[in-house]
C-alpha positions in Angstrom: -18.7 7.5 -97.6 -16.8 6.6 -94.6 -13.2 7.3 -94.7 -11.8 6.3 -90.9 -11.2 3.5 -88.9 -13.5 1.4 -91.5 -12.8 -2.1 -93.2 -13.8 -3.4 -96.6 -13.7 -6.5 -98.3 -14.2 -7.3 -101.7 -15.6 -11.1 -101.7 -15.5 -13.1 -105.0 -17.7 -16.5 -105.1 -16.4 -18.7 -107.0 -17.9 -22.4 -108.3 -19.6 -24.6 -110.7 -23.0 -23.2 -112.4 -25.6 -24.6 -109.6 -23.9 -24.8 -106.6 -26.1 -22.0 -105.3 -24.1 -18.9 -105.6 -27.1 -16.4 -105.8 -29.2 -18.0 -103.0 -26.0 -17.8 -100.8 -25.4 -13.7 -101.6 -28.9 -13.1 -100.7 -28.9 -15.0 -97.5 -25.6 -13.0 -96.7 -27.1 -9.6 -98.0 -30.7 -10.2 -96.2 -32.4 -9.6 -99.3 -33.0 -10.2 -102.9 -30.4 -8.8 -105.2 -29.4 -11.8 -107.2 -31.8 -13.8 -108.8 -32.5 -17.9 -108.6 -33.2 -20.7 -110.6 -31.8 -24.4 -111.6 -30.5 -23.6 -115.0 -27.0 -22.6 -116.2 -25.8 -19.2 -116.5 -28.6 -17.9 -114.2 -26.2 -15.5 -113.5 -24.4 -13.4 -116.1 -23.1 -10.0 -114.6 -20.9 -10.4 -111.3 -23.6 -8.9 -109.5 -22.6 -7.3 -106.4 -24.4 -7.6 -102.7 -23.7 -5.4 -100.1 -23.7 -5.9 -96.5 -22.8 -3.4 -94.1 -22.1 -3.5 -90.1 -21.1 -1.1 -87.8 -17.8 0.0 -89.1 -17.2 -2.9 -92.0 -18.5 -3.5 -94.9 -18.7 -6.8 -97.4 -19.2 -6.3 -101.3 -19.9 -9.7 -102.4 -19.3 -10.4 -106.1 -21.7 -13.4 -107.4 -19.6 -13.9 -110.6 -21.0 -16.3 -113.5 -20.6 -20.0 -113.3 -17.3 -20.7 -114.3 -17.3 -22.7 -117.3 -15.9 -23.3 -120.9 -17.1 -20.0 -123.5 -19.2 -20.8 -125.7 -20.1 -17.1 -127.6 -19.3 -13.8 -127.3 -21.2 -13.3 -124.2 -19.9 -16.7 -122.6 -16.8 -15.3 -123.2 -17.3 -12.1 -121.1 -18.7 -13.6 -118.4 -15.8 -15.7 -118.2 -13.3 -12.9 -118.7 -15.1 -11.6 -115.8 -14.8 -13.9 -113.5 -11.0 -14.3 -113.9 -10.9 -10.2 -113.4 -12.7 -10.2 -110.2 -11.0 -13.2 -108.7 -7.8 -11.2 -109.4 -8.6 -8.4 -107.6 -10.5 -9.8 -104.7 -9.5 -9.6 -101.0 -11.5 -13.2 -100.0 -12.1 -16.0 -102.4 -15.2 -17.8 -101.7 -15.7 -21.2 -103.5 -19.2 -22.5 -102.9 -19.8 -26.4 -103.6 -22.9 -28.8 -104.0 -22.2 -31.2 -101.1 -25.4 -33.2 -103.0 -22.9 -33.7 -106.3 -19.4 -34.2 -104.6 -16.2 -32.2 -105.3 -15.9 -33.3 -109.2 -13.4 -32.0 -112.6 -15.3 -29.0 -112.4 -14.5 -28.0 -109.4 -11.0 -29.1 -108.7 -10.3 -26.7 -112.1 -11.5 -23.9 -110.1 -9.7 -25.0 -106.9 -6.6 -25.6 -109.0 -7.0 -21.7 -110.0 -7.3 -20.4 -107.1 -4.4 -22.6 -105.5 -1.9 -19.2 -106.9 -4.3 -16.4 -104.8 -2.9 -13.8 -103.1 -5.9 -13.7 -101.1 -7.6 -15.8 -98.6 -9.7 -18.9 -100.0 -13.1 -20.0 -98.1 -14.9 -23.0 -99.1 -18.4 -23.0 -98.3 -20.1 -26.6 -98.7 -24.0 -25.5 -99.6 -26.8 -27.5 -99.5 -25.7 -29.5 -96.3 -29.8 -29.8 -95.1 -30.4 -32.2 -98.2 -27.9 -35.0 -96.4 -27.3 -36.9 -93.3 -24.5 -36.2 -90.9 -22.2 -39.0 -92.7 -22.8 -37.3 -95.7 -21.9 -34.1 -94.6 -18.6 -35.3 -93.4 -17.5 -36.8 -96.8 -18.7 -33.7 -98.5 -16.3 -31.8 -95.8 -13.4 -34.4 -95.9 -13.5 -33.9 -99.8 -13.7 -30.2 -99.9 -10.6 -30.6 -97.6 -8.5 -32.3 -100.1 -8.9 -29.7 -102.5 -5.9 -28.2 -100.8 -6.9 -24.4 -101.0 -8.2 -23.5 -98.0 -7.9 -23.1 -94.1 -11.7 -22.9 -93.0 -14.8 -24.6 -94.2 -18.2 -24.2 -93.6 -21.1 -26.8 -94.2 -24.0 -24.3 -95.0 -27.3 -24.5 -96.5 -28.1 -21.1 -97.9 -31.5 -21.8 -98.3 -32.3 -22.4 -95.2 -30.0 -20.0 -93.6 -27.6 -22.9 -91.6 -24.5 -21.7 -91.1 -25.0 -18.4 -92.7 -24.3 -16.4 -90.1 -21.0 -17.8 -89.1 -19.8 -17.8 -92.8 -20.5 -14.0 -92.7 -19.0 -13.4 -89.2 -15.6 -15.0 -90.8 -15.6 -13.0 -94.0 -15.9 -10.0 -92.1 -13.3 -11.2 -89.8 -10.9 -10.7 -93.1 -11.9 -7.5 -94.8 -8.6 -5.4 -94.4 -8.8 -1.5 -93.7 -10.4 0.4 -95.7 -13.1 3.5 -96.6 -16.7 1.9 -97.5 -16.6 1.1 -100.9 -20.8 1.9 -101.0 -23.2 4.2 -98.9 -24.4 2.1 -95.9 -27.5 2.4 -97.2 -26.9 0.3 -100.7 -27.5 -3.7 -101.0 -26.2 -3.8 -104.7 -24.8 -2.3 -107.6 -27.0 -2.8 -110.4 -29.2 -0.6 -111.5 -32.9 -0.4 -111.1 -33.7 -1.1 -114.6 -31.3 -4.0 -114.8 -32.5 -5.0 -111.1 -36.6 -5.4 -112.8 -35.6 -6.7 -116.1 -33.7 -9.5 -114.2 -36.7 -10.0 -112.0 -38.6 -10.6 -115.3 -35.9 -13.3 -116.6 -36.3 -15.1 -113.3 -39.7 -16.3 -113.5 -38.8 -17.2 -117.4 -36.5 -19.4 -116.4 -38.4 -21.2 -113.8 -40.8 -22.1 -117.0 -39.0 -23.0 -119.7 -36.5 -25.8 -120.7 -34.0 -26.8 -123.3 -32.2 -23.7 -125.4 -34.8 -21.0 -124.5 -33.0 -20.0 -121.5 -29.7 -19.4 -122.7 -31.2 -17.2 -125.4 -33.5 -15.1 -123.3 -32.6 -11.3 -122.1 -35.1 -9.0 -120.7 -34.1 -5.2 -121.1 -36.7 -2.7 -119.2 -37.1 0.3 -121.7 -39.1 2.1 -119.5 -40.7 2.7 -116.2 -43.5 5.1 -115.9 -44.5 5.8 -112.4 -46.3 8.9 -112.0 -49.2 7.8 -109.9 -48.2 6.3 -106.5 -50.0 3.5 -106.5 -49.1 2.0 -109.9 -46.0 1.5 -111.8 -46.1 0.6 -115.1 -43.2 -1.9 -116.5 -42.5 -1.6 -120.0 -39.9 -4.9 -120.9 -38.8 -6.8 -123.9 -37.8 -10.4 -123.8 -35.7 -10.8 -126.6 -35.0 -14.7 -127.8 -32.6 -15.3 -131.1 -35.3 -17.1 -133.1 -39.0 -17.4 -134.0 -38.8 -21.2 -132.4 -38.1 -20.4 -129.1 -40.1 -16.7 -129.4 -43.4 -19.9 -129.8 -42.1 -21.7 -127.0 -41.7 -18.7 -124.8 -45.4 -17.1 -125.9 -46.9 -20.6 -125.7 -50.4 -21.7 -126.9 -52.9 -19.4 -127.0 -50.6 -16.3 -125.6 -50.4 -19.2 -122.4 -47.1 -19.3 -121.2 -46.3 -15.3 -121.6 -49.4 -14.9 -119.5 -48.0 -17.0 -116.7 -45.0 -15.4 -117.1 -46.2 -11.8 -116.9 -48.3 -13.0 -113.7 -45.8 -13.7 -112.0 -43.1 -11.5 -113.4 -45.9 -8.7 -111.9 -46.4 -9.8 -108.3 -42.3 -10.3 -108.1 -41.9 -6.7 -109.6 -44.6 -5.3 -107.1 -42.5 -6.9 -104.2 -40.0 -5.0 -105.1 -41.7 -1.6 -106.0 -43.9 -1.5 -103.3 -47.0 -0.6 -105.0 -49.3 -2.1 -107.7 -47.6 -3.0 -111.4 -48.9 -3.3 -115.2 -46.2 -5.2 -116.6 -46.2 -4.8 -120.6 -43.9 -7.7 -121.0 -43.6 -8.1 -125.2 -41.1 -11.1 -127.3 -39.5 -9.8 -129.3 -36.8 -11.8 -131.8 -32.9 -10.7 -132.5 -31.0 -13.4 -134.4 -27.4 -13.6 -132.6 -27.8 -11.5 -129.6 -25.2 -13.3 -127.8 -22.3 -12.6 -130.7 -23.7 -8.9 -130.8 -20.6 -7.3 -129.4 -22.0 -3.8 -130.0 -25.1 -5.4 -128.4 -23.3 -6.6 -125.3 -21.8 -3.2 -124.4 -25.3 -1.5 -124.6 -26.5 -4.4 -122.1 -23.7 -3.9 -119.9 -21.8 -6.9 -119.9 -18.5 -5.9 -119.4 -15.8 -7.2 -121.8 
């Protein structure tokens, strides 16, 4: 660790599930370490990306989607987010200039109006509108009240990126690094697969199954070096969904595993067999002893 003349920030986004949290940490991070999709609660650790330059360092937190518990799990991740916030250096709100400032987000910007800390409002998804647009979605962020600079972004394209990242590490006070230079997140490797797993589930299926999907790697065998073998469980809370997610004919596992495979081999670097297996456990998400095991913090 570096322990002189340093600066660290802790950065804590904050906004409505959707707004493109995830996509924004990689961009910032220059890699994958949070994973992507359209559908709610995506994210459910605060998953941390870090970035390091020279002689600063940013640890951004991509906490949950803030929204109203609904379980046991819900409720962590919400617990969480009101942690993190509290003990951030930067708060970084991220809005969906397509969608407009709306309730949602002016209770977030109402909770962040008592920080301690700096607020940043990033306006995401600026490429998908015209310049008029852009300026409503700016004036409106604006009115929230909350912050001094804003920045129209699109993290998927990388627009305004850059500048975003030169502010927030315009603002990290001193401090030692807070991870090895050499570290882009905090999870582990395990977690890091089995979430790269859940990703391409969610791409592919709709409704509840989703929300009641986790992927837990059990075990990784690697001990040629040019094949890893994945050993994962999708668990889903009844035998309804465990149909939908296995499909007709062992289809829709198939095109899970398929893709599941080539994402995991990205990552690895070498050639995968993923034994990806449903499995069913009734109430997951109230299991508190459950929720420990998994990590989600309480």
């Amino acid at each position: 660790m570096v322990s002189v003349n340093t600066r660290a920030g802790l950065i804590a986004l904050a906004g409505r599930p959707n707004v493109g949290k995830s996509t924004l940490v990689n961009a910032i991070v220059g890699q994958k370490v949070a994973i992507v999709s359209d559908k709610p609660q995506t994210t459910r650790r605060a998953i941390r990306g870090v970035v390091t330059r020279e002689d600063v360092q940013l640890v951004l937190t991509d906490l949950p989607g803030v929204q109203k518990p609904l379980d046991s799990l819900t409720e962590r991740m919400q617990r969480r987010v009101e942690r993190e916030l509290s003990e951030t250096d930067v708060a970084l709100m991220v809005l969906n200039a397509e969608q407009g400032v709306g309730p949602g987000d002016r209770w977030i910007a109402n909770a962040l109006k008592n920080a301690t800390c700096p607020v940043v409002i990033a306006v995401n998804k600026v490429d998908r509108l015209d310049r008029p647009h852009i300026i409503l979605a700016l004036e409106a962020a604006g009115e929230l009240g909350i912050a001094d600079e804003i920045f129209p972004i699109s993290a998927r394209k990388g627009t305004g990126v850059e500048a975003l990242a030169d502010h927030l590490f315009s603002l990290a006070p001193d401090s030692p690094f807070l991870f090895d230079r050499e570290e882009s997140s905090d999870l582990s490797p395990y977690v890091h697969l089995a979430e790269l797993v859940r990703e391409q589930i969610l791409r592919r299926t709709f409704q509840e199954v989703p929300h009641a999907v986790e992927v837990v790697v059990e075990e990784v065998e690697d001990d040629r070096e040019d094949l890893t073998v994945v050993h994962a469980r999708a668990w889903v809370e009844t035998d309804s969904q465990k149909g939908i997610l296995v499909g007709a004919q062992g289809n829709m596992i198939r095109a899970i595993g398929t893709a599941a495979r080539k994402s995991l081999e990205r990552e690895l670097g070498t050639k995968v067999h993923l034994d990806l297996i449903v499995r069913v456990r009734r109430g997951w998400r109230g299991d508190e002893g459950l929720l420990d095991r998994l990590g989600f913090d309480n």
